[in-house]
C-alpha positions in Angstrom: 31.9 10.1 93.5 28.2 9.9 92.5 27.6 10.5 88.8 24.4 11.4 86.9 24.0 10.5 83.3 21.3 11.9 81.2 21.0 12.0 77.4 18.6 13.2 74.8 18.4 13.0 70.6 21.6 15.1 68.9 20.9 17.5 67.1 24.3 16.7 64.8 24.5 12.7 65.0 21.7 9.9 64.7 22.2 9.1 68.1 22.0 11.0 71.4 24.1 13.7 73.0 25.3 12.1 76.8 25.6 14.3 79.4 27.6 13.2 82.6 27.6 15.0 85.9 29.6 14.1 89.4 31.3 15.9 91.9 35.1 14.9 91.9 37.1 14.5 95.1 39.9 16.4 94.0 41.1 19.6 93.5 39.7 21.0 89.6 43.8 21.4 88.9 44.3 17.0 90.0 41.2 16.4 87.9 42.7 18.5 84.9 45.6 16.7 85.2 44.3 13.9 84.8 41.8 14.7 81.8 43.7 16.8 80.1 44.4 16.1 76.4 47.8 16.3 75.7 50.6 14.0 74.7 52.2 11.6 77.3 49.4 12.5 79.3 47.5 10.3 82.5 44.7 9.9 80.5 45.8 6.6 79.0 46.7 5.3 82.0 43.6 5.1 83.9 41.0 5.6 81.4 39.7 2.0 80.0 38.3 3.7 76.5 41.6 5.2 75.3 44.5 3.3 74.7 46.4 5.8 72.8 46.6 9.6 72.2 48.8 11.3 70.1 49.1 15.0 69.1 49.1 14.8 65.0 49.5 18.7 64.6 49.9 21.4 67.5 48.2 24.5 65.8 48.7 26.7 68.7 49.4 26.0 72.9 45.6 25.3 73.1 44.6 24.3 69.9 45.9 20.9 68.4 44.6 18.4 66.0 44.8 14.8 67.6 44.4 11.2 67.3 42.7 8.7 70.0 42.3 5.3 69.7 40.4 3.2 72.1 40.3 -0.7 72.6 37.5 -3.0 72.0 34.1 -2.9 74.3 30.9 -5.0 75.1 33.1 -8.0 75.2 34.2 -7.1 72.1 31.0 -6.4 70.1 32.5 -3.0 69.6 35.8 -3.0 67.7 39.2 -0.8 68.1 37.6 2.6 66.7 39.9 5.6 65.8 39.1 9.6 66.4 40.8 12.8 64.9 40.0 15.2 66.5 40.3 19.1 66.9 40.9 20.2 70.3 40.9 23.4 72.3 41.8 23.7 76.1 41.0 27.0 77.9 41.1 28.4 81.4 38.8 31.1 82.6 38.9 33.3 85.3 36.8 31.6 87.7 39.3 28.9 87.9 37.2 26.8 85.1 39.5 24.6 82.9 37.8 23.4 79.5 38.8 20.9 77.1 36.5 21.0 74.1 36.8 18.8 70.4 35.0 18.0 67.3 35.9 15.5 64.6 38.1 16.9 61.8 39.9 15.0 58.8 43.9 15.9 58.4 46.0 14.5 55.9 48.7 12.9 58.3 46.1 10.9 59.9 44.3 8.9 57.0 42.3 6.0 58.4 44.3 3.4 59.8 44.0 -0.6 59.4 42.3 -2.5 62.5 40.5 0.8 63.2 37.5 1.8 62.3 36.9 5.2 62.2 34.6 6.7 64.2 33.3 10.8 65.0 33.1 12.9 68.0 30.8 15.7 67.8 30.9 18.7 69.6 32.0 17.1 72.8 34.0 18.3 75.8 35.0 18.8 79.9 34.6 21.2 82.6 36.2 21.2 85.4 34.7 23.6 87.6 35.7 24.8 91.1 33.4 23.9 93.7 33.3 27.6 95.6 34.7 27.0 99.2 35.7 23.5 98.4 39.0 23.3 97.3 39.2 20.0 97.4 36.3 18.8 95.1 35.7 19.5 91.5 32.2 19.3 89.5 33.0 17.5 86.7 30.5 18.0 83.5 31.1 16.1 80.5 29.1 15.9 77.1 29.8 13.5 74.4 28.1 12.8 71.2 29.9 10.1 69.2 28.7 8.0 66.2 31.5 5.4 66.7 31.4 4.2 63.3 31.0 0.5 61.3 27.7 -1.3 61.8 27.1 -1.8 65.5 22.9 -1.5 66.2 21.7 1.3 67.8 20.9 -0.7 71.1 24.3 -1.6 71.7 25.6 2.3 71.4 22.6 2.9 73.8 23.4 0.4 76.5 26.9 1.7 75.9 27.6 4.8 76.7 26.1 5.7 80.1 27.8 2.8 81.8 30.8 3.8 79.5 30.8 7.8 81.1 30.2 6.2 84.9 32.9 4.1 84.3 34.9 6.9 83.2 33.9 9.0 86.5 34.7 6.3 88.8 38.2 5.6 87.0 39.0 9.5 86.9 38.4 9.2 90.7 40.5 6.5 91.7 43.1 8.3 89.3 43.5 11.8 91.2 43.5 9.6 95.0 46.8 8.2 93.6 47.7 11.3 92.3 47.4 13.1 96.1 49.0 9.5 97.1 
């Protein structure tokens, strides 16, 4: 699948706000399957930035307060990090599934040692149906993330938008073994 990555200043982070956009080969309920943010979930499986997800509280069946943890990047420039997050996951009508999160503190996740903590901002998914197509899913994604500790700008920078077309091309490999 062919992604396009575009990014601009946040309004709610000294960074930028990333914006990824690709048509997956799959059907919107494969690619949600494989995004979704739940517990014992794909996502750790075939996604090379998280190594662990765990729901810390489940505040409702599409509401949850959860912990991700990803491994070290840039040949290990960029440390472990750690992100508690709130998350809410909503279908709509049109066949649209949603998965949206910002950073929140909770009191059975205090930081943990060999992490450093980092912040997602307003971020999220859409899968969206891709009228007549069953079989393909526009993916959009949005992610703005100050991961934390000292790293220079310029490495965030030259990180991210390989980071989210890494992440498209991973997610599409994922759903063809899925349908496998």
């Amino acid at each position: 699948s062919e992604v396009t990555v575009s990014w601009r200043p946040s309004a709610e982070v000294a960074g930028n706000l990333y914006k990824g956009e690709g048509i997956v080969p799959a059907s919107p309920q494969n690619v949600w399957e494989c995004i979704k943010p739940v517990a014992g979930g794909l996502r750790t499986k075939w996604d090379q930035n998280v190594k662990d997800f765990e729901v810390i509280e489940a505040i409702t069946d599409t509401v949850s307060v959860c912990r991700t943890t990803t491994p070290s990047a840039c040949m290990r420039i960029i440390s472990p990090r750690e992100f508690v997050d709130v998350v809410v996951m909503k279908q709509y009508e049109d066949g649209t599934m949603l998965s949206a999160a910002t950073n929140v503190e909770h009191p059975l996740c205090p930081p943990q040692p060999n992490f450093v903590r980092g912040f997602n901002y307003p971020c999220g998914c859409f899968c969206i149906p891709v009228p007549g197509e069953p079989d393909r899913t526009e993916l959009l994604t949005f992610f703005q993330t100050d991961l934390g500790g000292y790293l220079p700008q310029t490495v965030v920078d030259s990180f991210f938008p390989s980071s989210i077309s890494g992440f498209y091309s991973n997610l599409t490999k994922a759903v063809k073994a899925l349908k496998a």
